[in-house]
N, C-alpha and C positions, 0 to 999 in steps of 0.2 A: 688504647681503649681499656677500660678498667673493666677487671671481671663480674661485676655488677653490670654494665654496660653492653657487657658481651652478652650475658643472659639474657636480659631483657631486648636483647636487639634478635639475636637469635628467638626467640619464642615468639614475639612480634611478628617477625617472618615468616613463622611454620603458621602461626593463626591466621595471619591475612593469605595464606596461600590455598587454605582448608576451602572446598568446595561453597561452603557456606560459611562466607565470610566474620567474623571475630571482630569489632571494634575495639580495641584498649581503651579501658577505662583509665581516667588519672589518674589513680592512685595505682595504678598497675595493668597486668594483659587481662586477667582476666576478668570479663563481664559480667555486673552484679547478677544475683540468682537469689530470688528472696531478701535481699540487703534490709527492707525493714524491719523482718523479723527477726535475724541474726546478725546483723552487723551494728543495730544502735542501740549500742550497749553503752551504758551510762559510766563516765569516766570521771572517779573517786577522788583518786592523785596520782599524780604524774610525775617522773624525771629522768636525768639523761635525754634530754632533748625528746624525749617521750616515746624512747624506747623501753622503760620501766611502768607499765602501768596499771593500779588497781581498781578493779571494774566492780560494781555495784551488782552483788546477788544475791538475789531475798528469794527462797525455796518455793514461796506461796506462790511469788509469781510467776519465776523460771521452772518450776517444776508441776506441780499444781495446776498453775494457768495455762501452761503448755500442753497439758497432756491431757487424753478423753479418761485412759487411765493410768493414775502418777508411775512413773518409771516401768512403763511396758508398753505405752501404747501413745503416741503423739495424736496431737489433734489433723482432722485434716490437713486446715491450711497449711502445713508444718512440711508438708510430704508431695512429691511431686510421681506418677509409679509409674513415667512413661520410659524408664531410666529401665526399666526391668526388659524390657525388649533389647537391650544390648547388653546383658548381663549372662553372666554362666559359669555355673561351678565346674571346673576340670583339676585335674594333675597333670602340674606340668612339669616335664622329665628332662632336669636338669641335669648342669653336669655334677653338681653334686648327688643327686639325688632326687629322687618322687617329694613334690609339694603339693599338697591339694588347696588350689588359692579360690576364693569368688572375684572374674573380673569382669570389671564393669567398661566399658568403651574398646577403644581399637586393641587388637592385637600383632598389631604391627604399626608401626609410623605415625606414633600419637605424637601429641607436639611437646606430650610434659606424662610424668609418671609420678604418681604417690602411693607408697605402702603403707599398710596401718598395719602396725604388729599390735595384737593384740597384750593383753596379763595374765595371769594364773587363771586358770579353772575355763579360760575362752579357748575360742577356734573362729576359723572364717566367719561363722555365722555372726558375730557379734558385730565386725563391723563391716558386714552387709545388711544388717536390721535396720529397715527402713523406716520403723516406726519408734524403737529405742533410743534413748540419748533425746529425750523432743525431736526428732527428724535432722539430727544434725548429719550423720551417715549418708542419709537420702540426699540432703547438701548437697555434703561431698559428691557425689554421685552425678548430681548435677550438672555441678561445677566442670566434672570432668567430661563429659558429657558436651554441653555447652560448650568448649573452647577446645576440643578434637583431642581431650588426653584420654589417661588409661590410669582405674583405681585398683587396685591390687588386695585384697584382705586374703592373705594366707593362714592358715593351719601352721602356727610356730611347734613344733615337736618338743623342744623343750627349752630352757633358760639359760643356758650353759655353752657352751662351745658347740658343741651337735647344732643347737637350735642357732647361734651367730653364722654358721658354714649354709646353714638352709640357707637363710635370710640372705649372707653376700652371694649364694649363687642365682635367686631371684633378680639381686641389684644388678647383677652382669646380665644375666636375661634380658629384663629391660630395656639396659644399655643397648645391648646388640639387635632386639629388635625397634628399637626406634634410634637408633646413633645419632650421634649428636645432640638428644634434645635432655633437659633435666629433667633428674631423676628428686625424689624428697623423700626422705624416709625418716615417718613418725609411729612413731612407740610409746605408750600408755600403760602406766602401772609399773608392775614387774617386765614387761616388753623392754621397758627402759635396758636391762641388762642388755637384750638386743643391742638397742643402737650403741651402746658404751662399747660393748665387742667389737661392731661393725668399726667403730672409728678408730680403732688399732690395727685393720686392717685395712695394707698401701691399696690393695687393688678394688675392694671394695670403692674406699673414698674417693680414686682415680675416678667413680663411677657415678657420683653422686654430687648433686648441687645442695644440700641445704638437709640438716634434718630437725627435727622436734620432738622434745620431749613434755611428754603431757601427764602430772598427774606421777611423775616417776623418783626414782632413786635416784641420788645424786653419786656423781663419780668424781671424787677430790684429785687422781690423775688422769680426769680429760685433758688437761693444758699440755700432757706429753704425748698426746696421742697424734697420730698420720692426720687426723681429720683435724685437730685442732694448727698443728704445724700447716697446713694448706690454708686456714684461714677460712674454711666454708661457715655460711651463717648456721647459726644454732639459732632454734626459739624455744622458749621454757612457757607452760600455761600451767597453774598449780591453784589448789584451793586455800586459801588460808588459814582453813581448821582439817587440813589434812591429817588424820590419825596413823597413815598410814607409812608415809615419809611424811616428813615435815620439809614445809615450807620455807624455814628460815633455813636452813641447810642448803636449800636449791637458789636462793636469794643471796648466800653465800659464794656461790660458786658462780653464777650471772657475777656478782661485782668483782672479783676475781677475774675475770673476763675481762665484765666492762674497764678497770681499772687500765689492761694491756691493751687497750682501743682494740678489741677482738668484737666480730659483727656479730648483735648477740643482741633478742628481745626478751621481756618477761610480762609477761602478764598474769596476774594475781584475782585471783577472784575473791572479793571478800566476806570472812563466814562460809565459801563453800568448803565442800568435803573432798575426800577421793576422787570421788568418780564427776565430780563436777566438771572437770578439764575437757573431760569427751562428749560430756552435754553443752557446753557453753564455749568452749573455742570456736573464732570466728575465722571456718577454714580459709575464706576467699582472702581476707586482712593477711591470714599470716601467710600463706602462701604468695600471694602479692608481694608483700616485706620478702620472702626468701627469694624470686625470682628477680627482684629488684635492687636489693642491696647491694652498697658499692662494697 
């Protein structure tokens, strides 16, 4: 059985076994949540079998139209706040150390885990903000909600090695309180450094099925790194007018990839900026691709 195969057979499992049963959707486990408003997003150009794709984004509408007010506050329908009943801000006392995370679903035996490492100037709060990003957070949230996982948004301490040792003693957390089931870990902005670290360490990656980088710095030796030699999927979401990192840089390093048949998606938002990645990734899509992948 191929390790694409094995995820998604395992996570099927944990889903249908959940008190309140999970259908798989076809395109993956987990069940849509919103899918109109987030998932049909208009498809630009395409290739690589349409694992490279760039998606149609006009600010009027995706930002503007989405929000009651633009970039602070999403429209109702956008936001679901029954999610907040299983949510709670703690520190939790690792073995490396005190992380103060907001987590949303089980704290034990979820069937799937996702961190959102935040960028500069954030903290847990950011991607627990239910109404920020148009409600895509609140998604997430969902999402995880929905199909028996657990969302994780930690307080990263810093960008550098301190902040990468927080981050893999979280991923082993995880692990150890729900074993066996996958872990995804995505990083936004300068968080990127994050996951670049995480993927040069063996026991970290032992630890994790899939991560994402959204919106981030590119790393020209990931392809020698623990996570890349294991062959775990990677996904890339970036704006097109990114001033921040550029985009042809991370489009460089996707073909670099894709070129060694390494499992590996991009999604390009066109005319978006920075911070567009964490408003406009379509979490159930990419996460579906990472638990699916052969």
């Amino acid at each position: 059985m191929s390790t694409g195969h094995f995820r998604i057979a395992t996570l099927a499992t944990v889903l249908l076994g959940l008190s309140t049963p999970v259908s798989a959707a076809p395109d993956g486990p987990l069940k849509p949540f919103k899918d109109d408003l987030f998932s049909g997003q208009a498809v630009l150009e395409t290739r690589d079998g349409g694992d490279f794709e760039v998606i149609d984004y006009q600010e009027r509408r995706d930002i503007n139209g989405r929000d009651q007010i633009p970039e602070r506050r999403a429209k109702a329908k956008y936001v679901s706040l029954g999610v907040k009943k299983q949510q709670a801000n703690e520190t939790l006392n690792l073995a490396t150390g005190p992380l103060p995370v907001t987590r949303v679903g089980r704290a034990e035996g979820a069937a799937f885990t996702v961190i959102f490492i935040h960028g500069r100037g954030g903290d847990r709060r950011l991607g627990s903000n239910d109404f920020s990003f148009g409600g895509n957070f609140n998604r997430l949230k969902n999402l995880a909600i929905d199909n028996g996982g657990v969302y994780y948004a930690p307080s990263v301490p810093s960008f550098d090695a301190a902040g990468v040792t927080a981050v893999a003693g979280l991923v082993a957390h995880a692990r150890a309180v729900s074993p066996g089931r996958p872990v995804i870990l995505a990083c936004a902005s300068m968080g990127s450094f994050i996951c670049w670290g995480i993927a040069r360490e063996t026991a970290a990656v032992a630890d994790l099925a899939g991560m994402m980088i959204m919106g981030g710095a590119t790393d020209p030796d990931f392809p020698k790194s623990a996570f890349a030699k294991a062959k775990l999927p990677l996904y890339f979401s970036h704006g097109s007018a990114d001033s921040v990192y550029a985009a042809t840089d991370q489009i460089a390093l996707y073909d670099r990839l894709k070129k060694a048949s390494y499992p590996t998606r991009f999604t390009l938002f066109a005319t978006g900026s920075h911070g567009t990645p964490v408003r406009m990734t379509d979490w159930r899509g990419a996460l579906n691709w990472l638990f699916t992948v052969k």
